[in-house]
C-alpha positions, 0 to 999 in steps of 0.5 A: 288261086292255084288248084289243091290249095287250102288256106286258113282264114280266120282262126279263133281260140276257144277254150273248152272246160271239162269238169270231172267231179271226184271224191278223194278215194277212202272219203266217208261222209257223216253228219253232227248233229245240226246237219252239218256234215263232217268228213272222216278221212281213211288213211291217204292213198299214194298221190301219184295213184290218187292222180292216175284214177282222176285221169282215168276217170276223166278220160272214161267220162270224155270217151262216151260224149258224142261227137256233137258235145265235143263240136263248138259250131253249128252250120245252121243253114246254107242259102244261095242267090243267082245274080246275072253276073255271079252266084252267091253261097252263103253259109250260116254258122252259129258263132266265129268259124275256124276254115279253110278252104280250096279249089279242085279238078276233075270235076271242078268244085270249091271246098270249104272245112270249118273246124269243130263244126255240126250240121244242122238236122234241116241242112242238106243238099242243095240243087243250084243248076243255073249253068254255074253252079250245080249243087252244093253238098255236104260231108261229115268228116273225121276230128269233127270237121264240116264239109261243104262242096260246091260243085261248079259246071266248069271252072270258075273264078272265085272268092269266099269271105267271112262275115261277121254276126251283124244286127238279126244276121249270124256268122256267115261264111260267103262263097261268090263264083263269078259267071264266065258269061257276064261279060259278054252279057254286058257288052251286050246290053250296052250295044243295046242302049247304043242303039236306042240313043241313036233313035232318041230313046230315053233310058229309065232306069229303075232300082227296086231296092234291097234283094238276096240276104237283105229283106229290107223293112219286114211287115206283118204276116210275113211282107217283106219290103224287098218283094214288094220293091221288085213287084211294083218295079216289074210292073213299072218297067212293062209300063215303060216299055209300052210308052213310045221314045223310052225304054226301062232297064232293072238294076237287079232282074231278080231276088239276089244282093246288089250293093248301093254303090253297084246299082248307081255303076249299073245305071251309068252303064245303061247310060240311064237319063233318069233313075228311079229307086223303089222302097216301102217304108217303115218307122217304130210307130206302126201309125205311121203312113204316108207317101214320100218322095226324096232326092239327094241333099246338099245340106242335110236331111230335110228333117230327123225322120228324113235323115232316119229314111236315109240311114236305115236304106243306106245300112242296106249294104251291110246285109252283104258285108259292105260297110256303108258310105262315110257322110265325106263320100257323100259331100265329095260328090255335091259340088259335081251335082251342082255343077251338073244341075242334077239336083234341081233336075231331081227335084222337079222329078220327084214333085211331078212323081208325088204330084201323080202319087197323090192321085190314088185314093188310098195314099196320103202325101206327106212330101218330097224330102231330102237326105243323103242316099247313097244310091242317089249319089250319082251326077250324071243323071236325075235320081229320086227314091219313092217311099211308097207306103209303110210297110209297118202300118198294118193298113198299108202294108195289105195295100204293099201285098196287092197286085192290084195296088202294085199295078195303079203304082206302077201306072202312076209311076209311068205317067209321071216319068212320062211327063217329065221326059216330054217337058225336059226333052230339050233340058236334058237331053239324051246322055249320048252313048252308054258308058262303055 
C-alpha cells in the first residue's frame, strides 16, 4: 500500500428519522362534552409560510442535539496483543462501521477514521512499546469523525479488516502490523531444532489452547480456560526440558490469538516428534467432570459429547475471524493418517497420558476419545488433545486455579510423554531436520 492512501472498506446506509411535532399555526383545541376533543380551526395561513415555520423549527430543534445524539457509533473499547510475529489492534464498536483508513511518514503510523462514531468516556491512550508499536491514540475530529492512531516504531507492514459481530464478540475493526524481525526469529529456531536432531533430541511440542481475544470456556469468579491452558503448558515445558533426550517448544509464548491451522504449521516448523494440546473443559450441566483424552478420528466422534468437545475447540478461530475447517478438510487428510500410521501412534499416546492422569486423587477418568479436531489434523506427527478437567464444574474449576494443582499436571503430563518416547524410540524415530 502506498503512503497517504485512505480507502474505504466497508460501508452501510443508515437512515436516521427525525421527528418534528407541530401543531398547524391558529389550531385551538376545546372539548365536548364526554372528553372528546374537537378542533376550532382559525383561518389557514399561506402554506408556503406554514411550510417554512416547520423547516425552522426543524432546524432549531437539530441545532441544540450534541454532537453525540447525531453519532450512530460508539468505539466502546481498544485492546491489543503482542505475538512474537505481529502485534494485534483491535477495536470494538458498537454496530457495522463505515472506515477508511491509511499509512503515513514521518513518523510513521497507521490511521483509521470511522464514520459518525463517539468514544467511549473509558477509551484512551493506550502505551504498546513492544518495539513495533508504540502507542495508540485517539482524536476526535470535525463531521463527527473517530480517529484512531497507531503509532509504529518504524515502518512496517500491515493489514487491517472488519469483523463482523459473532456470538458474545462485537463489531471489530482489526489492525495486524507484522514484526520486521520474526523471520529471522524463525530461522533461528529452526537452526536450533536443527542442531537437536543432530544429538538425538526428541521435540515436544505443546499447544495450550485458545489465546488473545479467545478466552476459551469461562468458569465461575472470573476463570478463564485460556489462563489455565498457558499455566499448566509453561509448567509442563519446564518438566520437559528437565528430562534427558528432549526438549519442548509452545506454539504460543504468551496471551495472544493463534488460529488452529497456524499451530499444526508451528509444529511442523519446529519438526515436532509429538504434539500436545492443552484445554479445560466445559459442557451445559455445571455436574459435569472428569478427565478426557482425544486423538483424531477417521470415522467420526466416539460419541455426541466427544463430537460436541470437538465443535466447541474447533469454533476457536472464529474469535479471530477465521471461519472453522469444512468436515471435507478434515477427511481429506485421513487416508495420509493412515498411510503414516499416526493414528495408532496417537492412540497408544493418548491411553499412556490418561493412564498417568488417572493417577492424581482428585481427577476422575472418563477416557480416551475420538472426534475430528482441527488441531490434531496433521500426519507427520502424534498429536493428542487433553480435557484436563471442567472448567464448568464449580468443583473442578478451583482445582484449573491451583498452581499446585497445575504443577502435579504438568508432571503427570511429563512421565507420560517420557514413557512414550522411551518405548517408540525405535518406532518413531526422530523426523529428521525441521522443516525449513
Amino acid at each position: 500500500m502506498g503512503k497517504q492512501s485512505l480507502t474505504f472498506r466497508v460501508q452501510t446506509t443508515r437512515i436516521v428519522t427525525t421527528r418534528v411535532l407541530a401543531f398547524r399555526v391558529g389550531a385551538q383545541i376545546g372539548t365536548q362534552r364526554g372528553g372528546r376533543p374537537v378542533h376550532r380551526e382559525s383561518p389557514r395561513p399561506n402554506a408556503r409560510l406554514q411550510f417554512l415555520f416547520v423547516l425552522l423549527l426543524a432546524a432549531a430543534f437539530l441545532s441544540f442535539l450534541p454532537t453525540a445524539a447525531r453519532s450512530s457509533l460508539t468505539v466502546n473499547s481498544i485492546r491489543h496483543w503482542i505475538a512474537p510475529d505481529h502485534t494485534r489492534i483491535v477495536i470494538d464498536l458498537s454496530g457495522e462501521p463505515r472506515f477508511k483508513y491509511g499509512s503515513l511518514s514521518n513518523p510513521p503510523r497507521i490511521v483509521i477514521d470511522v464514520a459518525k462514531a463517539k468514544f467511549a468516556s473509558s477509551v484512551g491512550e493506550i502505551l504498546v512499546s513492544n518495539g513495533v508499536v508504540e502507542r495508540v491514540r485517539i482524536n476526535v475530529l470535525s463531521k463527527h469523525t473517530a480517529q484512531i492512531v497507531v503509532d509504529l516504531v518504524k515502518d512496517s507492514e500491515f493489514n487491517v479488516f472488519y469483523l463482523k459481530k459473532a456470538a458474545d464478540k462485537p463489531h471489530r475493526i482489526v489492525v495486524d502490523i507484522k514484526n520486521p524481525v520474526a523471520a529471522e526469529v524463525r530461522k533461528q529456531a529452526t537452526e536450533t531444532v536443527r542442531k537437536l536432531k543432530e544429538k538425538s533430541v526428541r521435540i515436544v511440542v505443546i499447544d495450550p489452547g485458545h489465546g488473545g481475544e479467545d478466552p476459551g470456556a469461562l468458569g465461575p469468579h472470573g476463570i478463564r480456560e485460556k489462563d489455565v491452558c498457558f499455566k499448566i503448558a509453561r509448567d509442563l515445558k519446564k518438566n520437559i526440558d528437565r528430562l534427558d533426550g528432549l526438549k519442548a517448544f509452545l506454539t504460543r509464548t504468551g496471551d495472544y490469538f493463534v488460529p488452529l491451522r497456524k499451530r499444526t504449521q508451528i509444529a511442523k516448523e519446529l519438526g515436532a516428534d509429538v504434539f500436545i494440546s492443552i484445554h479445560a473443559n466445559a459442557s451445559r450441566s455445571k455436574k459435569a467432570y472428569g478427565t478426557e483424552v482425544f486423538f483424531l478420528s477417521a470415522s467420526g466422534a466416539t460419541d455426541e459429547a466427544a463430537r460436541e468437545v470437538a465443535m466447541r475447540e474447533n469454533e476457536a478461530d472464529l474469535a479471530g475471524g477465521i471461519p472453522p475447517e469444512t468436515e471435507d478438510d478434515i477427511v481429506s487428510i485421513l487416508t495420509d493418517l493412515k498411510q503414516a500410521n499416526t493414528l495408532e501412534r496417537s492412540s497408544e499416546l493418548a491411553e499412556k497420558i490418561m493412564d498417568s492422569l488417572g493417577r492424581h486423587n482428585k481427577l476422575v477418568t472418563r477416557g480416551v476419545k475420538q472426534a475430528r479436531f482441527t488441531v490434531l489434523k496433521s500426519a507427520d506427527f502424534p498429536s493428542v488433545l487433553a480435557e484436563i478437567a471442567f472448567i464448568s464444574n464449580a468443583s473442578e474449576a478451583n482445582l484449573l486455579k491451583s498452581d499446585g494443582f497445575h504443577d502435579d499436571v504438568a508432571a503427570l503430563l511429563a512421565g507420560a510423554l517420557k514413557d512414550y518416547c522411551a518405548v517408540y524410540a525405535s518406532l518413531d524415530a526422530p523426523s529428521g531436520t525441521a522443516a525449513e
